[in-house]
Chimera marker file (.cmm) of the C-alpha trace (Angstrom):
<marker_set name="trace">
<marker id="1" x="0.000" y="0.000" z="0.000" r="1" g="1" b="0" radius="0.5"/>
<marker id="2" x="1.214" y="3.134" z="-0.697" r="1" g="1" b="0" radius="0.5"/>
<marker id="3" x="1.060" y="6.280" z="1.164" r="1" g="1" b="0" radius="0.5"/>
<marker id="4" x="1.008" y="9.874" z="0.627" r="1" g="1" b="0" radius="0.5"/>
<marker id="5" x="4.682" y="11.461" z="2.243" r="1" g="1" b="0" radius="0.5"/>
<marker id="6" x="3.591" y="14.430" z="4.420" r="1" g="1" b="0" radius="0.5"/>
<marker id="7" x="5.290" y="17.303" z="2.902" r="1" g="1" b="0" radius="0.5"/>
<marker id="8" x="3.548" y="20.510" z="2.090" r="1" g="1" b="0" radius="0.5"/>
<marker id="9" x="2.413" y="21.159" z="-1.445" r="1" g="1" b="0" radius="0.5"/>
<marker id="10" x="2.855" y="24.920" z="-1.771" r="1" g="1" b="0" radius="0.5"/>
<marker id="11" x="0.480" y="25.040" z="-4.469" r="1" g="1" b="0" radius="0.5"/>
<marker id="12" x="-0.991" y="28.454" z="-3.037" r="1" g="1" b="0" radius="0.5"/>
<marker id="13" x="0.919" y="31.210" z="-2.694" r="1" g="1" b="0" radius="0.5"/>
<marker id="14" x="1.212" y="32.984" z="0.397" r="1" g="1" b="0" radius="0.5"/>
<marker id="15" x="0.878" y="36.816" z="0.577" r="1" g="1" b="0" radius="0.5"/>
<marker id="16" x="3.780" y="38.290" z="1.747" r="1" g="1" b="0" radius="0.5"/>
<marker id="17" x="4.318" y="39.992" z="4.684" r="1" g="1" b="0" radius="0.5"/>
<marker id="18" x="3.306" y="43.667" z="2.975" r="1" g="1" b="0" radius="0.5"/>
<marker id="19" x="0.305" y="42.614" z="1.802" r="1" g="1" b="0" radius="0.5"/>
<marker id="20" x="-0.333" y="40.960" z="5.270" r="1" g="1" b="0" radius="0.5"/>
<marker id="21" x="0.252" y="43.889" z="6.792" r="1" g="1" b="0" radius="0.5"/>
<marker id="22" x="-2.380" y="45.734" z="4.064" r="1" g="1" b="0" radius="0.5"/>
<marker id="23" x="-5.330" y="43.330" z="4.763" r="1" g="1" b="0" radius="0.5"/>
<marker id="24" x="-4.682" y="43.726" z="8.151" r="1" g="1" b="0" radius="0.5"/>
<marker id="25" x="-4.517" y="47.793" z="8.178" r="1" g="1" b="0" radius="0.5"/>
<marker id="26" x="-7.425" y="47.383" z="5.925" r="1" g="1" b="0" radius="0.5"/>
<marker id="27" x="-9.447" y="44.870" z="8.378" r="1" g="1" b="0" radius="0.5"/>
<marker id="28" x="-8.653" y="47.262" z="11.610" r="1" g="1" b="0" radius="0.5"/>
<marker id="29" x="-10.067" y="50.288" z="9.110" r="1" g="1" b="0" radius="0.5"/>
<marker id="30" x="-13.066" y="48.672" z="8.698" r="1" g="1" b="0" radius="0.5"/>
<marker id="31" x="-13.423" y="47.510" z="12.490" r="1" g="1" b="0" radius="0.5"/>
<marker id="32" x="-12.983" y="51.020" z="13.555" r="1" g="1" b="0" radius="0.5"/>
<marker id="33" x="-15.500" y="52.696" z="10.921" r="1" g="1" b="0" radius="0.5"/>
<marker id="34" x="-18.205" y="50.143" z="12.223" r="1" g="1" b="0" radius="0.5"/>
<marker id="35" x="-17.382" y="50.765" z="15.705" r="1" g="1" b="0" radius="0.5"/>
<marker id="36" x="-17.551" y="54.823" z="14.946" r="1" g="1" b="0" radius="0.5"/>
<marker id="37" x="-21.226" y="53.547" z="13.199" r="1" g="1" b="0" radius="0.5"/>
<marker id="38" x="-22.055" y="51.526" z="16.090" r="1" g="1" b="0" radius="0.5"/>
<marker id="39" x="-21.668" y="54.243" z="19.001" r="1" g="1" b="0" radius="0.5"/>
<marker id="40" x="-23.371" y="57.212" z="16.621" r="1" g="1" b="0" radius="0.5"/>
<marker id="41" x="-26.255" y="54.849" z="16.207" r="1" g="1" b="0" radius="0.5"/>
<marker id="42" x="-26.154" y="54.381" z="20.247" r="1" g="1" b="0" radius="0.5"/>
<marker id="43" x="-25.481" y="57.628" z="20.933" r="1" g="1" b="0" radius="0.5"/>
<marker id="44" x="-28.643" y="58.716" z="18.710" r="1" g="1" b="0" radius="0.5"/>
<marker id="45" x="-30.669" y="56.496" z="20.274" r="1" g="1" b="0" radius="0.5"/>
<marker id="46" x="-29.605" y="57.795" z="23.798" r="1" g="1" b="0" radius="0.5"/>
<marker id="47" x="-30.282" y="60.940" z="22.639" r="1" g="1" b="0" radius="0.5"/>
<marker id="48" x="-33.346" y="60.547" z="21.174" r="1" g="1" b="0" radius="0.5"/>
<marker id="49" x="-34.739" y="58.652" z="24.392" r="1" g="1" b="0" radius="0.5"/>
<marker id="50" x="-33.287" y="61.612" z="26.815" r="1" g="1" b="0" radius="0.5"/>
<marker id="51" x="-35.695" y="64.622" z="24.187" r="1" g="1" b="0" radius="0.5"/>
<marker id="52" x="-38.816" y="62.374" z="24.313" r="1" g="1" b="0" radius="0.5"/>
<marker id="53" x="-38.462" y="61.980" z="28.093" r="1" g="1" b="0" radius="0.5"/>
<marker id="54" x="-38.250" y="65.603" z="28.687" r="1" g="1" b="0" radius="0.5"/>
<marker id="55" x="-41.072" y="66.071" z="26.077" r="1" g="1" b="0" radius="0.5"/>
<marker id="56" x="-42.943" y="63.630" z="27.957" r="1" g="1" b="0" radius="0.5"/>
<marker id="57" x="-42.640" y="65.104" z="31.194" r="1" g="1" b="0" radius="0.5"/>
<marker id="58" x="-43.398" y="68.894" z="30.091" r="1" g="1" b="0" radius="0.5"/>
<marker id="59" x="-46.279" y="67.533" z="28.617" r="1" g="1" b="0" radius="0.5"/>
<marker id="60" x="-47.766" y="66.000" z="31.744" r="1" g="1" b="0" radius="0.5"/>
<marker id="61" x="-46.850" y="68.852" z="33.628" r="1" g="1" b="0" radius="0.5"/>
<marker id="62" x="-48.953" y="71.541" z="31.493" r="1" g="1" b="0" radius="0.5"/>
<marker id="63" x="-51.584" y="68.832" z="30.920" r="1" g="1" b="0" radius="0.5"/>
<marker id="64" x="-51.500" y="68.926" z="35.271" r="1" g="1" b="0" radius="0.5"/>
<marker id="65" x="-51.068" y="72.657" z="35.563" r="1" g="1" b="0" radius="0.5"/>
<marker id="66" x="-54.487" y="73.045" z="32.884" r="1" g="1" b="0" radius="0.5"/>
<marker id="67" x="-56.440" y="70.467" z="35.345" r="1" g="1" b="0" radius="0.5"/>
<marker id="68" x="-55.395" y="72.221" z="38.286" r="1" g="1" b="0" radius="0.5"/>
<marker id="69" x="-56.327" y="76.069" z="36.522" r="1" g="1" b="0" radius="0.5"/>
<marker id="70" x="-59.477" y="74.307" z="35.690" r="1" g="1" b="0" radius="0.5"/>
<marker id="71" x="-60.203" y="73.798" z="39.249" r="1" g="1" b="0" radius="0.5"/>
<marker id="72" x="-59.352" y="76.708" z="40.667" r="1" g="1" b="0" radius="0.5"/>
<marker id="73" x="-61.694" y="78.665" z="38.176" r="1" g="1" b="0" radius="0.5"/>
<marker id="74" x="-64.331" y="76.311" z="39.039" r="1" g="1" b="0" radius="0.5"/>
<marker id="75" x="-63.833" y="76.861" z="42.773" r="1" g="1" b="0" radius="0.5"/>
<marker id="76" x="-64.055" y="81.121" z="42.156" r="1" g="1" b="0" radius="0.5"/>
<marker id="77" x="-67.057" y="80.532" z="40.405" r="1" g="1" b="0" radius="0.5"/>
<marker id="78" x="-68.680" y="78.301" z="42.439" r="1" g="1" b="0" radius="0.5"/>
<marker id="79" x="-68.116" y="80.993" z="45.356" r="1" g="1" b="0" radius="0.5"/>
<marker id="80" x="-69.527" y="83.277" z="42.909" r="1" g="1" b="0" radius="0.5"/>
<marker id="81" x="-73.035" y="81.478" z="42.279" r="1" g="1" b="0" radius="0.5"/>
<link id1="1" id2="2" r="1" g="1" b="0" radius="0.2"/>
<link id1="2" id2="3" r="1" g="1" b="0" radius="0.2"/>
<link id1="3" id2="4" r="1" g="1" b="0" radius="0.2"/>
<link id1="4" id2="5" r="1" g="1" b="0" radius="0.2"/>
<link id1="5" id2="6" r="1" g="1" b="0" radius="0.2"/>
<link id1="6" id2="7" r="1" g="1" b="0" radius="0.2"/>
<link id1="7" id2="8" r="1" g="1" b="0" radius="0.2"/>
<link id1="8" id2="9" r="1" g="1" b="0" radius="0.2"/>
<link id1="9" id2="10" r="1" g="1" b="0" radius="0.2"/>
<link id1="10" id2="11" r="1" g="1" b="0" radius="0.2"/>
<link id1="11" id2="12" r="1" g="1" b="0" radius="0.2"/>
<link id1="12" id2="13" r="1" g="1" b="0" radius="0.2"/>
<link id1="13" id2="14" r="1" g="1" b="0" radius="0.2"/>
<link id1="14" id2="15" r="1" g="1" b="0" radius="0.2"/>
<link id1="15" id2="16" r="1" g="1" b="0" radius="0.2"/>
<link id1="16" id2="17" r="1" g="1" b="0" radius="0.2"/>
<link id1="17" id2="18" r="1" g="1" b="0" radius="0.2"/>
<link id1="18" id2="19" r="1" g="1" b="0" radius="0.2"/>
<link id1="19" id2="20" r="1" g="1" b="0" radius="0.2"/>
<link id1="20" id2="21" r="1" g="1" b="0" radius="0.2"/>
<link id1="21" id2="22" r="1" g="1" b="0" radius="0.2"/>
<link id1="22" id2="23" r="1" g="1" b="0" radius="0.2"/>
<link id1="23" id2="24" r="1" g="1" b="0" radius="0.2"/>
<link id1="24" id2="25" r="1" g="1" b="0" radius="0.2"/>
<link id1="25" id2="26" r="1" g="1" b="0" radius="0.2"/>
<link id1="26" id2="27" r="1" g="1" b="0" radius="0.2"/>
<link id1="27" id2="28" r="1" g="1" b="0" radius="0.2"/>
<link id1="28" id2="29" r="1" g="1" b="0" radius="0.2"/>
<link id1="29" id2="30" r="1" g="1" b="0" radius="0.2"/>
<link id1="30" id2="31" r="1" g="1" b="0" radius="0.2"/>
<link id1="31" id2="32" r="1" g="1" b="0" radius="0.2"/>
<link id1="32" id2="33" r="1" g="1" b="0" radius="0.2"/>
<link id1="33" id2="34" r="1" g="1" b="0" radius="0.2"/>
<link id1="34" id2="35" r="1" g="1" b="0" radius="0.2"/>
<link id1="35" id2="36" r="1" g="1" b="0" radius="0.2"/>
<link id1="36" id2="37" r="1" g="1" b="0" radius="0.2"/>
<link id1="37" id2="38" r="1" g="1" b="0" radius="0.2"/>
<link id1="38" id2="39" r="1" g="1" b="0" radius="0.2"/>
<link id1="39" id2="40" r="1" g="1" b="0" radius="0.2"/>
<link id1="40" id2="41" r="1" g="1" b="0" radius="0.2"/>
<link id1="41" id2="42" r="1" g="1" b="0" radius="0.2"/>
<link id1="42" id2="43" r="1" g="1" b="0" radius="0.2"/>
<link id1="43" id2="44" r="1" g="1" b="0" radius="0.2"/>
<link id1="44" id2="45" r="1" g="1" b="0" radius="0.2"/>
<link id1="45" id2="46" r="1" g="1" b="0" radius="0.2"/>
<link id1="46" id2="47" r="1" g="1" b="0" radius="0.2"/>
<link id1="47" id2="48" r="1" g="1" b="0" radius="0.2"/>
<link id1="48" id2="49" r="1" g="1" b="0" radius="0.2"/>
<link id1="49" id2="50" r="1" g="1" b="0" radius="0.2"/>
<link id1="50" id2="51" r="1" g="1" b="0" radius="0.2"/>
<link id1="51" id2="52" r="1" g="1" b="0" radius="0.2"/>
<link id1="52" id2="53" r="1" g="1" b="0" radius="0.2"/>
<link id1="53" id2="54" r="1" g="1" b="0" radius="0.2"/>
<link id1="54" id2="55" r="1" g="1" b="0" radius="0.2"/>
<link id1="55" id2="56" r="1" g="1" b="0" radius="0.2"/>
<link id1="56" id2="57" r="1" g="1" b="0" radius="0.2"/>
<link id1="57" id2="58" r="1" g="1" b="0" radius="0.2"/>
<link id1="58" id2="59" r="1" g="1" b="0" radius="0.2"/>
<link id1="59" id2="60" r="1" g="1" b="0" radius="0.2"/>
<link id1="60" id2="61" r="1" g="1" b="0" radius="0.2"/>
<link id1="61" id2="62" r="1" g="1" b="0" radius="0.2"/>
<link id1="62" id2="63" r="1" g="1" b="0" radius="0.2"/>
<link id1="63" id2="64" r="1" g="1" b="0" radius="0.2"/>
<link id1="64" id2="65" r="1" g="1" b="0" radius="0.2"/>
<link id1="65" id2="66" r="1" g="1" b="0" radius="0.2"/>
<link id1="66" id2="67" r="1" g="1" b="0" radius="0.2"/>
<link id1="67" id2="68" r="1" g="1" b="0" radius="0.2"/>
<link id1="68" id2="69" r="1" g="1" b="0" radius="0.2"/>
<link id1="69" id2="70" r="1" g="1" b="0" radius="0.2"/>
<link id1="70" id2="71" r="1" g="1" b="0" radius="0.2"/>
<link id1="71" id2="72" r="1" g="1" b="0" radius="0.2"/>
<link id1="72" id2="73" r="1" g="1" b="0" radius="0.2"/>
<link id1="73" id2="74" r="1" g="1" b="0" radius="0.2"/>
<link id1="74" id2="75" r="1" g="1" b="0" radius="0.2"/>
<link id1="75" id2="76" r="1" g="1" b="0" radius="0.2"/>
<link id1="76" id2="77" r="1" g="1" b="0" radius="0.2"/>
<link id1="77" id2="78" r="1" g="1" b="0" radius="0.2"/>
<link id1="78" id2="79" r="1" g="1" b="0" radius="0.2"/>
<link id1="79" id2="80" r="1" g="1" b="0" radius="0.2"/>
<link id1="80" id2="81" r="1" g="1" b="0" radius="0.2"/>
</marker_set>
């Protein structure tokens, strides 16, 4: 029976160590620009949940501050009648 010796067919070329060195400036680029994507998108988000929070809250404050005019006018004129 024969067998197959172990020795490496080099049949693909290697990149060399420049072009290594490329693809991996070139990977790290495009880690870094999705990471810069990422946190916008988070910080957006943050953002956008801080404005409708405040919006929120000024909005049940006036919608409070009507009910409790309301009242009050009702109160003068029921001393009125």
């Amino acid at each position: 029976m024969a067998t197959i010796p172990s020795k490496k067919f080099n049949w693909v070329r290697s990149p060399s160590a420049w072009q290594q060195a490329q693809a991996w400036r070139e990977k790290r680029r495009a880690m870094v620009e999705q990471f810069q994507n990422n946190a916008a998108i988070l910080s957006n988000g943050f953002f956008t949940a801080q404005q409708d929070k405040i919006t929120g809250t000024a909005a049940l404050a006036a919608e409070a501050a009507g009910t409790r005019i309301q009242a009050a006018i009702k109160a003068k004129l029921d001393t009125f009648a």
